[in-house]
C-alpha positions as protocol buffer text, in pm:
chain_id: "A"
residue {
  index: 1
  type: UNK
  ca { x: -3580 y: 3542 z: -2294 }
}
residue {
  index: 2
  type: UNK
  ca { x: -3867 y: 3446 z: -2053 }
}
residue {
  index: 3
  type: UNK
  ca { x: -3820 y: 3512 z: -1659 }
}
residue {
  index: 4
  type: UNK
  ca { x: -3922 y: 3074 z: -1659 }
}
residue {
  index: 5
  type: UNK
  ca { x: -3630 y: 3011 z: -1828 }
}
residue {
  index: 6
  type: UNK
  ca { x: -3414 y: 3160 z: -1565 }
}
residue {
  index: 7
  type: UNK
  ca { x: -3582 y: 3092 z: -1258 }
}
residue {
  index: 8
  type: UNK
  ca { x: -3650 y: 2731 z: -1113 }
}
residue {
  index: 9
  type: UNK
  ca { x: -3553 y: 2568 z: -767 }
}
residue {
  index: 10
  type: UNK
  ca { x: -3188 y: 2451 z: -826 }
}
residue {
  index: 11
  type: UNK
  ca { x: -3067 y: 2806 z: -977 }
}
residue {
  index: 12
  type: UNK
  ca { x: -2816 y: 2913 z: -681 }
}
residue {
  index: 13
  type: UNK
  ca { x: -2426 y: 3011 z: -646 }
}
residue {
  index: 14
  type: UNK
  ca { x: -2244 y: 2757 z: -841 }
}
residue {
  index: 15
  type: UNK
  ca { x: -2364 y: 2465 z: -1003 }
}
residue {
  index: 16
  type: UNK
  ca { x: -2759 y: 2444 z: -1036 }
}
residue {
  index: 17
  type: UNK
  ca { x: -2803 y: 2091 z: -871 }
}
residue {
  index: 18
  type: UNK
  ca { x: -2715 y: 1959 z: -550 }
}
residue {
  index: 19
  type: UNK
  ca { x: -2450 y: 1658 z: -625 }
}
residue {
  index: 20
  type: UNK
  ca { x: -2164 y: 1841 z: -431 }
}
residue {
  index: 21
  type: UNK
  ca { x: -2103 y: 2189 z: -259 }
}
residue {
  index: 22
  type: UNK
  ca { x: -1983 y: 2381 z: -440 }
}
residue {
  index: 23
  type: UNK
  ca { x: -1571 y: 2533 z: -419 }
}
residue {
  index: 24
  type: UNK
  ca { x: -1289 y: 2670 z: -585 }
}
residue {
  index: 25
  type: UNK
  ca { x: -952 y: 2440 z: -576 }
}
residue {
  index: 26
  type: UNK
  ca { x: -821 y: 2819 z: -483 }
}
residue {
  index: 27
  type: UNK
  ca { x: -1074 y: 2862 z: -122 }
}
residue {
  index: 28
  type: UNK
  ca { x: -1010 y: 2480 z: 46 }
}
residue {
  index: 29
  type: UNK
  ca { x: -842 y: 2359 z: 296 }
}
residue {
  index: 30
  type: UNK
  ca { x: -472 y: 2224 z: 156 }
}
residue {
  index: 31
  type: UNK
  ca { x: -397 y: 1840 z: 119 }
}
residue {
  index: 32
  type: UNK
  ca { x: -136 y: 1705 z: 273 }
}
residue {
  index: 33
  type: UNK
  ca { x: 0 y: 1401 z: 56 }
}
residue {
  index: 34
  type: UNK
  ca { x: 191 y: 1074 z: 272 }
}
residue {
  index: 35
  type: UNK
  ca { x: 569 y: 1212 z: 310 }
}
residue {
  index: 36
  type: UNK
  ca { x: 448 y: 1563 z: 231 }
}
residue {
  index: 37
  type: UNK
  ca { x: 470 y: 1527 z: -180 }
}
residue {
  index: 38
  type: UNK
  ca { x: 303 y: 1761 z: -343 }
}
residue {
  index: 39
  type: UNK
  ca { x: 179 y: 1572 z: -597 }
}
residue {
  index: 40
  type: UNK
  ca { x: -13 y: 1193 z: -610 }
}
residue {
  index: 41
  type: UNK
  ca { x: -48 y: 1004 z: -903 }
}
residue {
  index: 42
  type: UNK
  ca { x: -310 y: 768 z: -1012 }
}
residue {
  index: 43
  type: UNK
  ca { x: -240 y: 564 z: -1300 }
}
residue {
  index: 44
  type: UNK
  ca { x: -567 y: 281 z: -1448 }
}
residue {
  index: 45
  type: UNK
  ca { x: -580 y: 59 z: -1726 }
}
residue {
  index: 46
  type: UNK
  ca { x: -922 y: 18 z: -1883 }
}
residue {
  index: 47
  type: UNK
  ca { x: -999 y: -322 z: -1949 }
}
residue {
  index: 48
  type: UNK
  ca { x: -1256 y: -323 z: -2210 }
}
residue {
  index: 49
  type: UNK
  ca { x: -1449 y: -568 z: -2385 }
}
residue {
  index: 50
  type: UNK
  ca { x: -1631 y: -384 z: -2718 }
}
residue {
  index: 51
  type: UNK
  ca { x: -1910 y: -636 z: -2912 }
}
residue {
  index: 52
  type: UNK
  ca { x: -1920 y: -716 z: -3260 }
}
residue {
  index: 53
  type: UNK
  ca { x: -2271 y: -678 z: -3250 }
}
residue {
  index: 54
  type: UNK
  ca { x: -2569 y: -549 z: -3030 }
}
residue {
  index: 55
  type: UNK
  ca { x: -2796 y: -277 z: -3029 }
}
residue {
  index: 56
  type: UNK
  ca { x: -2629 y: 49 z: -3102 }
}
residue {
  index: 57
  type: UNK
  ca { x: -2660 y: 288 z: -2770 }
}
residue {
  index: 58
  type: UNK
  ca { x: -2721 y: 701 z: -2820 }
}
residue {
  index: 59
  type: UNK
  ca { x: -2380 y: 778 z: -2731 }
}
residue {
  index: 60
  type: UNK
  ca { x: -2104 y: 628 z: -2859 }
}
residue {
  index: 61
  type: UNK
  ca { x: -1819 y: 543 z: -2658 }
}
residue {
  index: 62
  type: UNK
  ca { x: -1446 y: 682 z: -2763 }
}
residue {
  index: 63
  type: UNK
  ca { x: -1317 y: 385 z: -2947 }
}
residue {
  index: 64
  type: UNK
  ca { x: -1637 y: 236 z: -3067 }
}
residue {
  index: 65
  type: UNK
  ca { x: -1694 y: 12 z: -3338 }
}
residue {
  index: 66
  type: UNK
  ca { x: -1786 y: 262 z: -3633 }
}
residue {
  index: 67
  type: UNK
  ca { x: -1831 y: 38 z: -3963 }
}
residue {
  index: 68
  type: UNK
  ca { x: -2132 y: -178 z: -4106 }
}
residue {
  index: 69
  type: UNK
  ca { x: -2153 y: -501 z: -3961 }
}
residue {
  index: 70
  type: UNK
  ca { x: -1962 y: -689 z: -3887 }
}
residue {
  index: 71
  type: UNK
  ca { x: -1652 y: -428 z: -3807 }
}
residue {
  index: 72
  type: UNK
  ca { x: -1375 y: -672 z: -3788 }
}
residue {
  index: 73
  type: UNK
  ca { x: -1114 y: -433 z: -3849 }
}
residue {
  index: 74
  type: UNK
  ca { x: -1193 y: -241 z: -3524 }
}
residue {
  index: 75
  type: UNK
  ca { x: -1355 y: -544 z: -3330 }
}
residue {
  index: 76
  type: UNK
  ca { x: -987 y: -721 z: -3390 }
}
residue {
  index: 77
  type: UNK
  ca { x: -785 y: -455 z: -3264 }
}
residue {
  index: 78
  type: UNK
  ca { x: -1029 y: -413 z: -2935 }
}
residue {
  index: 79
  type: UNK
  ca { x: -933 y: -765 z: -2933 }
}
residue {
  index: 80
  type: UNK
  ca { x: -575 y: -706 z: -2975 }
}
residue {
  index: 81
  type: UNK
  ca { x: -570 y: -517 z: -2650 }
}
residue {
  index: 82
  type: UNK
  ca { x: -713 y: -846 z: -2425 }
}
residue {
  index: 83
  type: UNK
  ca { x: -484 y: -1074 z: -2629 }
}
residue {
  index: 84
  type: UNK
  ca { x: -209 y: -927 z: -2643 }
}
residue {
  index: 85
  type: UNK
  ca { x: -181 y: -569 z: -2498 }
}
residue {
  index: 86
  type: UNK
  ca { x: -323 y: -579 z: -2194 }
}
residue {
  index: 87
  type: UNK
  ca { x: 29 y: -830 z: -2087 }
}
residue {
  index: 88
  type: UNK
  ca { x: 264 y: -584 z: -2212 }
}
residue {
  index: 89
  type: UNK
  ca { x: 111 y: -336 z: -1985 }
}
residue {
  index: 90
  type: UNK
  ca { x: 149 y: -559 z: -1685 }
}
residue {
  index: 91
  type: UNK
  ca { x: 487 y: -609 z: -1775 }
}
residue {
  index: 92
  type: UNK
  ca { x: 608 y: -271 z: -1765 }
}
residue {
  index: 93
  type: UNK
  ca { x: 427 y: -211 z: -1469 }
}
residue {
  index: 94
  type: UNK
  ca { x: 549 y: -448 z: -1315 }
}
residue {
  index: 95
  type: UNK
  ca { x: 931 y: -365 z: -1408 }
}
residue {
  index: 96
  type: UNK
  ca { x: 876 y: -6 z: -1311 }
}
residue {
  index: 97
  type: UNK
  ca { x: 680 y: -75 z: -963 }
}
residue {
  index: 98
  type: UNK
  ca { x: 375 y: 120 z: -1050 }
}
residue {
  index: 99
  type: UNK
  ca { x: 49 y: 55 z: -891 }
}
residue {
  index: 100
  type: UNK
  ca { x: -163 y: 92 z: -1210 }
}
residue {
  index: 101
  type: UNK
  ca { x: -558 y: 11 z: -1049 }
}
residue {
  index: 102
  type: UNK
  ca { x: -732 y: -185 z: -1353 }
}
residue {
  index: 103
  type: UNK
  ca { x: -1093 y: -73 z: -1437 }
}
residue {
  index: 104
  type: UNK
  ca { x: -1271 y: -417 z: -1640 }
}
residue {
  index: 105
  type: UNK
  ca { x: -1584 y: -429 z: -1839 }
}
residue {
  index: 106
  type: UNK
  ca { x: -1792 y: -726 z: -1699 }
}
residue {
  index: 107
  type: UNK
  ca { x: -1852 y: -891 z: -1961 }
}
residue {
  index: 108
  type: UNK
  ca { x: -1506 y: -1013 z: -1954 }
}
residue {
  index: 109
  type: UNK
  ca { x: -1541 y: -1236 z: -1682 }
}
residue {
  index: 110
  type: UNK
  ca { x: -1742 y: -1443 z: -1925 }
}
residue {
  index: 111
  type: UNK
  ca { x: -1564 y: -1359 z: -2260 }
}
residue {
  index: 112
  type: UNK
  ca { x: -1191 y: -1374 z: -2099 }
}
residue {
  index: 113
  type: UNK
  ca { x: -1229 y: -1562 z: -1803 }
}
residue {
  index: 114
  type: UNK
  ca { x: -824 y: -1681 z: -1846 }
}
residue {
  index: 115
  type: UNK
  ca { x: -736 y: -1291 z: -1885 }
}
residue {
  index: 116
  type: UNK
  ca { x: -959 y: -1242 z: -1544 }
}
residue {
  index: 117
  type: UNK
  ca { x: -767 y: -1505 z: -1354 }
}
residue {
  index: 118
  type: UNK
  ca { x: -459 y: -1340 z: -1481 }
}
residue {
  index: 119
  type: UNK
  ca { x: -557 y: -1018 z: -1345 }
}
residue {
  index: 120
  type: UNK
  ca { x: -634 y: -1165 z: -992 }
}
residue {
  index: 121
  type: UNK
  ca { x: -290 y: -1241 z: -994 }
}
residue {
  index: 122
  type: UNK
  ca { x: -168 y: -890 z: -958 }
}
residue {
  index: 123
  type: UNK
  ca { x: -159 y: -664 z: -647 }
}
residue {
  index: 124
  type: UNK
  ca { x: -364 y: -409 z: -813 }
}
residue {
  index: 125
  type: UNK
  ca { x: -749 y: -283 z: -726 }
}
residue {
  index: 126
  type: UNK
  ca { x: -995 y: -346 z: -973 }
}
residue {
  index: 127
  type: UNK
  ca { x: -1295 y: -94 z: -1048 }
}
residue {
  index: 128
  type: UNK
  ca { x: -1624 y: -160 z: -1246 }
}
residue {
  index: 129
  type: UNK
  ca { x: -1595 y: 4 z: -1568 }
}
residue {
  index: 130
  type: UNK
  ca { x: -1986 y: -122 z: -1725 }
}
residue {
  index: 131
  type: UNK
  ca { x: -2093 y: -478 z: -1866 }
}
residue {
  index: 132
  type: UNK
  ca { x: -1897 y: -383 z: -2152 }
}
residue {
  index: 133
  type: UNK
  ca { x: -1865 y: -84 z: -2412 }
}
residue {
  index: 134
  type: UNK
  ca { x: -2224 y: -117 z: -2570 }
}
residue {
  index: 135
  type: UNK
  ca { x: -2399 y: -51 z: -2271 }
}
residue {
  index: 136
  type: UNK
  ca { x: -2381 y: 287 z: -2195 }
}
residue {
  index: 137
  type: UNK
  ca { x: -2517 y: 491 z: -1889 }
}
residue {
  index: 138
  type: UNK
  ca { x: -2638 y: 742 z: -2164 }
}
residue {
  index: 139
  type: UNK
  ca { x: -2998 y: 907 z: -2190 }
}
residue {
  index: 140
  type: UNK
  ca { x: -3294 y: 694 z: -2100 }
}
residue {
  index: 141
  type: UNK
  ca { x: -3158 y: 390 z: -1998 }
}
residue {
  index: 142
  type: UNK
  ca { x: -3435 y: 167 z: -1849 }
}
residue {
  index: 143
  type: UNK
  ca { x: -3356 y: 194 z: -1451 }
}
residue {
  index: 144
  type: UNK
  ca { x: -3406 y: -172 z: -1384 }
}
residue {
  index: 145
  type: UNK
  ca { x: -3187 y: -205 z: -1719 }
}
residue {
  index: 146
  type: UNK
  ca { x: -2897 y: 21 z: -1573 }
}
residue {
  index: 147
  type: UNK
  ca { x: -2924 y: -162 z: -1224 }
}
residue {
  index: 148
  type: UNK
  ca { x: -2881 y: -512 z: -1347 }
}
residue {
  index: 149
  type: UNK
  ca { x: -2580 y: -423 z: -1592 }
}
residue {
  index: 150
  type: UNK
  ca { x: -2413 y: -246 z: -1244 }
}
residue {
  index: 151
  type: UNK
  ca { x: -2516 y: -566 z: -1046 }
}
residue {
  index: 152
  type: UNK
  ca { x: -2381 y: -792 z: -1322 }
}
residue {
  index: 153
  type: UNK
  ca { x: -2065 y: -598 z: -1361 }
}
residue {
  index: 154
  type: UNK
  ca { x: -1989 y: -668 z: -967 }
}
residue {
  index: 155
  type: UNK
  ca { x: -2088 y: -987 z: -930 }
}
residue {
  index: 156
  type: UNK
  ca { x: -1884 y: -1155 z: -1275 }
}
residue {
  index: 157
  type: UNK
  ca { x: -1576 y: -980 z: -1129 }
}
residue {
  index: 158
  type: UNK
  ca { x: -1589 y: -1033 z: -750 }
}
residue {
  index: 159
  type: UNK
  ca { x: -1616 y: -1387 z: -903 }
}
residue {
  index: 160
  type: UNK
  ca { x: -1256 y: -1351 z: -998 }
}
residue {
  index: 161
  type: UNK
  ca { x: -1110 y: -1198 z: -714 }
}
residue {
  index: 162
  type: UNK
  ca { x: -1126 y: -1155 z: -294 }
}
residue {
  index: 163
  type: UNK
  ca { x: -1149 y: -801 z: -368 }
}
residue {
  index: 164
  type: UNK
  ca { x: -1508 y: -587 z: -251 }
}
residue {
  index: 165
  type: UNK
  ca { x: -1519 y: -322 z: -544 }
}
residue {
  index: 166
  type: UNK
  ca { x: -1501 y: -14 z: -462 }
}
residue {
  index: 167
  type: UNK
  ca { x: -1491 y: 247 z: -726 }
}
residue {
  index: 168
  type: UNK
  ca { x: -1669 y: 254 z: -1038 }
}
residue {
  index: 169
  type: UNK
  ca { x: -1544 y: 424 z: -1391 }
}
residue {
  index: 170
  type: UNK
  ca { x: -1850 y: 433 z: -1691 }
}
residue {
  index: 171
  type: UNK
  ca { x: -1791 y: 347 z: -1999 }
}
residue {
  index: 172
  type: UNK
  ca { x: -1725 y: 638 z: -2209 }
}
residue {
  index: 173
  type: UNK
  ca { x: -1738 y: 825 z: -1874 }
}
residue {
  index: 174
  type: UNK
  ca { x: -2069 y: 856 z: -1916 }
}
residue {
  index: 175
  type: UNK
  ca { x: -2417 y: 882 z: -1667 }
}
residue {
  index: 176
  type: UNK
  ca { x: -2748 y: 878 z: -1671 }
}
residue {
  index: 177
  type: UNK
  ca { x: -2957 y: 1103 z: -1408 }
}
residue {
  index: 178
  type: UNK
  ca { x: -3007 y: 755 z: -1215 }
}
residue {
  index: 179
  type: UNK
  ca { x: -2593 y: 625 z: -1216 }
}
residue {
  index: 180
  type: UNK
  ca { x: -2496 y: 785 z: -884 }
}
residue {
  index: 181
  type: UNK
  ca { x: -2793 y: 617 z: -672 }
}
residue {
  index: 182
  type: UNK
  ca { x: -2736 y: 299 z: -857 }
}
residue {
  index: 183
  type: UNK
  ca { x: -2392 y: 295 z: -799 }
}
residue {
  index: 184
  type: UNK
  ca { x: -2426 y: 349 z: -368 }
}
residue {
  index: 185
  type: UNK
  ca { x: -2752 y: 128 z: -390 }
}
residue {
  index: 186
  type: UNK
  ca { x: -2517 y: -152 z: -530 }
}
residue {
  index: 187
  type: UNK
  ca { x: -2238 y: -124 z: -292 }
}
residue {
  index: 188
  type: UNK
  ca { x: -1948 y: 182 z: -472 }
}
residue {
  index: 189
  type: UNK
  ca { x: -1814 y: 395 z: -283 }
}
residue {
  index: 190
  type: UNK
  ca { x: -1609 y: 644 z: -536 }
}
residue {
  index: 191
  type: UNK
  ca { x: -1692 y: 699 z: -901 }
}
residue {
  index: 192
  type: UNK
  ca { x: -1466 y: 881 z: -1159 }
}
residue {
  index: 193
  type: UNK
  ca { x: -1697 y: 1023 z: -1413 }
}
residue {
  index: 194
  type: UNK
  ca { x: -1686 y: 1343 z: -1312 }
}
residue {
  index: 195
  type: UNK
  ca { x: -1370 y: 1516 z: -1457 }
}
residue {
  index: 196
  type: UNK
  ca { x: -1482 y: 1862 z: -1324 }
}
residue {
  index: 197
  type: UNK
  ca { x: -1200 y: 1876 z: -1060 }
}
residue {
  index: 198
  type: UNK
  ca { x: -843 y: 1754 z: -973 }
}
residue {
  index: 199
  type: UNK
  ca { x: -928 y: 1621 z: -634 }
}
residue {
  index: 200
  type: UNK
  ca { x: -1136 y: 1426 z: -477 }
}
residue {
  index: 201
  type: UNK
  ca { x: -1454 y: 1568 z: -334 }
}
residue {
  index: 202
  type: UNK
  ca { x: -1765 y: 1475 z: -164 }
}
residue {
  index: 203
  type: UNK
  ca { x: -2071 y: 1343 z: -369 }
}
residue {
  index: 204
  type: UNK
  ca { x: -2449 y: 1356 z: -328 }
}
residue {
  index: 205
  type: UNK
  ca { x: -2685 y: 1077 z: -441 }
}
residue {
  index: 206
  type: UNK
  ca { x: -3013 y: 975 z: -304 }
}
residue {
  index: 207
  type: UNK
  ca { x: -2914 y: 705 z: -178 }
}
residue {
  index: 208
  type: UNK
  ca { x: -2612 y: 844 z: 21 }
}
residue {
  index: 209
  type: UNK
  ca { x: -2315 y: 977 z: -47 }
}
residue {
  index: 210
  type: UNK
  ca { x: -2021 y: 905 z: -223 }
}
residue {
  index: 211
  type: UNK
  ca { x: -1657 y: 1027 z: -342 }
}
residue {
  index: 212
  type: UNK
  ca { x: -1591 y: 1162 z: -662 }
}
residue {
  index: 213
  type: UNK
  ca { x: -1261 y: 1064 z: -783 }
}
residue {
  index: 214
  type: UNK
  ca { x: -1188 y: 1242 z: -1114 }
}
residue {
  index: 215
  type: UNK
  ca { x: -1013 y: 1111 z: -1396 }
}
residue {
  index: 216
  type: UNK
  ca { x: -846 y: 1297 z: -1619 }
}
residue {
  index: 217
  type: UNK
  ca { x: -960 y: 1311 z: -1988 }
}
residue {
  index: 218
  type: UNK
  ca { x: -734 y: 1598 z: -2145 }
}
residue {
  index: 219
  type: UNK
  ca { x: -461 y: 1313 z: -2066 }
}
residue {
  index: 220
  type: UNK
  ca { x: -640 y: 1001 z: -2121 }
}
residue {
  index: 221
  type: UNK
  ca { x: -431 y: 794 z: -2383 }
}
residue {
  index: 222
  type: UNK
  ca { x: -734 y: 793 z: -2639 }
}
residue {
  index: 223
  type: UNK
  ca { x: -814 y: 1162 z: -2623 }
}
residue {
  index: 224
  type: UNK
  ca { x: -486 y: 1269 z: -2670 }
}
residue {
  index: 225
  type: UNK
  ca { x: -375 y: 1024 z: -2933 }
}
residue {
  index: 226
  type: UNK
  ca { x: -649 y: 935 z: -3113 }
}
residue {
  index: 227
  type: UNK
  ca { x: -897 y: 1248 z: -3103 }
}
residue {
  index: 228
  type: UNK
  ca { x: -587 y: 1540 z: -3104 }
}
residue {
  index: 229
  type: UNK
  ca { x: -453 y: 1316 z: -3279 }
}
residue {
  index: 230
  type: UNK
  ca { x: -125 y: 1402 z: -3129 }
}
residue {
  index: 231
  type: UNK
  ca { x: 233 y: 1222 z: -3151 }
}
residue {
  index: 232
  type: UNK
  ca { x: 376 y: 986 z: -2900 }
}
residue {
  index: 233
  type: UNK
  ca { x: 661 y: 1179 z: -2818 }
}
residue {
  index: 234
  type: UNK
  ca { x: 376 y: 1509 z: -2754 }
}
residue {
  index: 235
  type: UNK
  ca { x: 166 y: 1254 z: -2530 }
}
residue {
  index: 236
  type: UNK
  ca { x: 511 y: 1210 z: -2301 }
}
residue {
  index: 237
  type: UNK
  ca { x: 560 y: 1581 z: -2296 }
}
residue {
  index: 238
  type: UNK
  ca { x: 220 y: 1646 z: -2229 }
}
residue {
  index: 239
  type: UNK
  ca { x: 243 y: 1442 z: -1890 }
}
residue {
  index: 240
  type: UNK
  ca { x: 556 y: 1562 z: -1796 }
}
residue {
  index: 241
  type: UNK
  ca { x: 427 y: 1911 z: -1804 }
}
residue {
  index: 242
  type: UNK
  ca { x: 138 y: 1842 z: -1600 }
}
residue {
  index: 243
  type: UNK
  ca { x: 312 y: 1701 z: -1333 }
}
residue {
  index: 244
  type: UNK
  ca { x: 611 y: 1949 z: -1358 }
}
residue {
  index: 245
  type: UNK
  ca { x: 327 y: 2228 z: -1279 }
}
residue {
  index: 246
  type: UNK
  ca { x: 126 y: 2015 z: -1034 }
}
residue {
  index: 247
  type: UNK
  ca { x: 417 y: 1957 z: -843 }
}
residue {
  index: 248
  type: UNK
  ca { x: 467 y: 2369 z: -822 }
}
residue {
  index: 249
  type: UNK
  ca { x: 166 y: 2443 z: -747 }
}
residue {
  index: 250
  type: UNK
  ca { x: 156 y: 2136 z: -503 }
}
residue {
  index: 251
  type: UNK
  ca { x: 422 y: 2260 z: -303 }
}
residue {
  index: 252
  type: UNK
  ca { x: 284 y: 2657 z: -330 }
}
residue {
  index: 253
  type: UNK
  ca { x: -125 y: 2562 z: -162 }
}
residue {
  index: 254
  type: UNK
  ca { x: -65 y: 2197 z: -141 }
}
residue {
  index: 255
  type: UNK
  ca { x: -141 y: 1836 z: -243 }
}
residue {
  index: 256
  type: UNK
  ca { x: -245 y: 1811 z: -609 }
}
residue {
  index: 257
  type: UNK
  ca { x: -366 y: 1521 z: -804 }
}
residue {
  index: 258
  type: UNK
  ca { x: -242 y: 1328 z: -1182 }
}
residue {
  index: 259
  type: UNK
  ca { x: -480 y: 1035 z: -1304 }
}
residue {
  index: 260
  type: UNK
  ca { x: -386 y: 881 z: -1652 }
}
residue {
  index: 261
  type: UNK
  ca { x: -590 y: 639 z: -1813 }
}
residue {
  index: 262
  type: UNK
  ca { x: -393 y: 403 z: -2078 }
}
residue {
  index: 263
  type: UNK
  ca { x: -595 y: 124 z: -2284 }
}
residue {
  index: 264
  type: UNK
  ca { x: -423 y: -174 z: -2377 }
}
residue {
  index: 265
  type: UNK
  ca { x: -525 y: -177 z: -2757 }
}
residue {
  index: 266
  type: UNK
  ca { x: -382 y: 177 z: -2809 }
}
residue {
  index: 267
  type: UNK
  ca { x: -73 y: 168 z: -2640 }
}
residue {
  index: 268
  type: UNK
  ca { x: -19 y: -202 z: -2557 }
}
residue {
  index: 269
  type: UNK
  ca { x: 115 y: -159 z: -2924 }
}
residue {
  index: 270
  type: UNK
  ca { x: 474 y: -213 z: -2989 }
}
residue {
  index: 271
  type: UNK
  ca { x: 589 y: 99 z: -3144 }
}
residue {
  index: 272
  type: UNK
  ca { x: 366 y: 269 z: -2820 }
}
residue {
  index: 273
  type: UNK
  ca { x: 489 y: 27 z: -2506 }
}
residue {
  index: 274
  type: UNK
  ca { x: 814 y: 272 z: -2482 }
}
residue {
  index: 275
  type: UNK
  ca { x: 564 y: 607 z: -2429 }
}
residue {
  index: 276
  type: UNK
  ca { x: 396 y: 400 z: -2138 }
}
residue {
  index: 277
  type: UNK
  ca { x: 778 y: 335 z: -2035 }
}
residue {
  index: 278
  type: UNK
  ca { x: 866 y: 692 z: -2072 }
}
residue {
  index: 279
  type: UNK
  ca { x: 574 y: 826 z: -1912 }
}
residue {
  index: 280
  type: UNK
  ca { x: 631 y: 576 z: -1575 }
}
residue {
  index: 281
  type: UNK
  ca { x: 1076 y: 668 z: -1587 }
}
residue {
  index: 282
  type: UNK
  ca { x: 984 y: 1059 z: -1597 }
}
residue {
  index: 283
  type: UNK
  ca { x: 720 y: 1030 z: -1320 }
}
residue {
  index: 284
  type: UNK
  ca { x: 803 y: 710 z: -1089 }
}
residue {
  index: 285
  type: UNK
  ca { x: 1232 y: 803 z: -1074 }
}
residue {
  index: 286
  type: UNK
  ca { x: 1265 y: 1142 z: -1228 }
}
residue {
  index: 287
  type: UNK
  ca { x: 1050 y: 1283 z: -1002 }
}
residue {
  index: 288
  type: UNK
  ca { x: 1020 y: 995 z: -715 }
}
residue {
  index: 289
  type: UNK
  ca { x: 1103 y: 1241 z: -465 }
}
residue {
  index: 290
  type: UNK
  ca { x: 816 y: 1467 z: -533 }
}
residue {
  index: 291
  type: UNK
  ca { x: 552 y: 1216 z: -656 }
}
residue {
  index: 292
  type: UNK
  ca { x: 331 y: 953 z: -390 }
}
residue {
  index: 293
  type: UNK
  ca { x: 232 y: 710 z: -643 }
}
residue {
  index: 294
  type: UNK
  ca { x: -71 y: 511 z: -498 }
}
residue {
  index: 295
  type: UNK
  ca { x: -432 y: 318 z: -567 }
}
residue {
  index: 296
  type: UNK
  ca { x: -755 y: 553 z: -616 }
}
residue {
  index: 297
  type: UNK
  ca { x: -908 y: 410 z: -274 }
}
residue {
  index: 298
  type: UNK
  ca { x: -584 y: 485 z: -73 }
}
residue {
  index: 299
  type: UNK
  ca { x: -586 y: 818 z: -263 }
}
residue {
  index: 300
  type: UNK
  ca { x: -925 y: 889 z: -117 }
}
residue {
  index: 301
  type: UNK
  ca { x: -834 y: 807 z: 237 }
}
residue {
  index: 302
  type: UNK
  ca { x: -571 y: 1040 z: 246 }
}
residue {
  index: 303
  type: UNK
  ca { x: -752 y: 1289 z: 107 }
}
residue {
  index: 304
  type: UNK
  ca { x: -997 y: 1284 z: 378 }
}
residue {
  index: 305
  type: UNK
  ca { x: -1252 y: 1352 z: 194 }
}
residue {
  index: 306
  type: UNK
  ca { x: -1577 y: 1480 z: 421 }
}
């Protein structure tokens, strides 16, 4: 192997770019959750709005439309999920007092506008989440391309509600090299991308920085049910053994984090509505007493994130 291969400017300690300094969970400074939990949980429904048609994009999203035109079979049951879904989900949050945040494509504002108003009608923050689930931040994305579907993603949902957007989850959670700067040039101040960590943590763009709030993929609803293609009852136990550790190890070097992701077509489904219930019983009064349940930006302030 050739000496160029292994020398250039960014090779240093850690990771070879400069996005965030680089630590161990093991080396920082302990967080200290509200009431001195060890462990805070951030729960988000992704509100997504997948085309029938359009220009295919290099990367796929998980749950994309995979058969010839037109896909009806799949582009139904996306459907499903803003028809029908997405209500059962506010219904058991609502009956269990969680404080779900709800990440929405934009393109919903013009496809679902009555869904949108419905939304405003909760308590809960709302997060981009990309014009909708054909355009991805993937590869070569023209820049002024990627800008305008950020800007257009803001502006059709702070149309809906008094909320400023804060935080910003890709479709897919996926970037190009240009997503970060576009993100603080249009007004975010967290993204969730990043799944390399189980805190928040400091990030570096160009254009100034930002926090990194990960969400979890390993239990994200669609990874564990649809690509491990594991049971309900697994998913449940799954969760419940995260946070049984988390909370250990919470209480041992201190706060630790839990983000689940649930989509509405998946388990806005009737024989799946009593995992979501199952999930929110063993974490919001099982384990009430060791678990501060709270939205991502409240999560970041307490953090303290430098």
């Amino acid at each position: 192997m050739s000496d160029e291969l292994l020398s250039y400017s960014h090779r240093h300690y850690g990771m070879d770019h400069e996005r965030y300094e680089w630590s161990m969970l093991q080396d920082r400074a302990p967080v200290a959750w509200p009431e001195d939990k060890p462990l805070a949980l951030w729960i988000n429904i992704a509100v997504q709005h997948f085309p029938l048609s359009g220009e295919k994009p290099e990367v796929a999203p998980p749950g994309a439309l995979t058969m010839p035109y037109p896909d009806l079979r799949h582009y139904t049951l996306r459907d499903y999920g803003n028809r029908v879904g997405i209500y059962r989900l506010l219904k058991v949050m609502a009956e269990c007092e969680a404080q779900p945040s709800l990440a929405i494509s934009g393109a919903l504002a013009q496809r679902y506008p009555k869904l949108l108003e419905r939304l405003a009608r909760t308590p809960y923050e709302w997060l981009g989440h990309g014009w909708n689930m054909l355009a991805m931040h993937a590869g070569k994305v023209d820049l002024e391309v990627e800008s305008n579907w950020i800007s257009q993603t803001r502006a059709a949902l702070e149309g809906f509600t008094d909320q400023t957007l804060a935080g910003w989850l890709s479709p897919g959670r996926i970037q190009t090299e240009n997503t970060p700067e576009l993100l603080v040039s249009n007004g975010f101040t967290y993204q969730s991308d990043w799944v390399n960590d189980e805190l928040p943590y400091a990030f570096k763009t160009r254009a100034g920085n930002m926090t990194c709030l990960p969400s979890c993929l390993e239990l994200d609803d669609v990874f564990v049910l649809t690509q491990n293609l594991h049971s309900e009852d697994s998913f449940v136990q799954q969760v419940v053994d995260a946070a049984d550790f988390l909370i250990k190890e919470g209480g041992e070097h201190g706060g630790r984090l839990l983000s689940l992701n649930f989509h509405p077509w998946l388990v806005g489904q009737p024989h799946r509505i009593r995992t979501v219930r199952e999930i929110l019983d063993a974490l919001l009064v099982e384990r009430a007493g060791a678990i501060w349940h709270a939205p991502p930006s409240h999560i970041i302030a307490a953090a303290a994130v430098q």
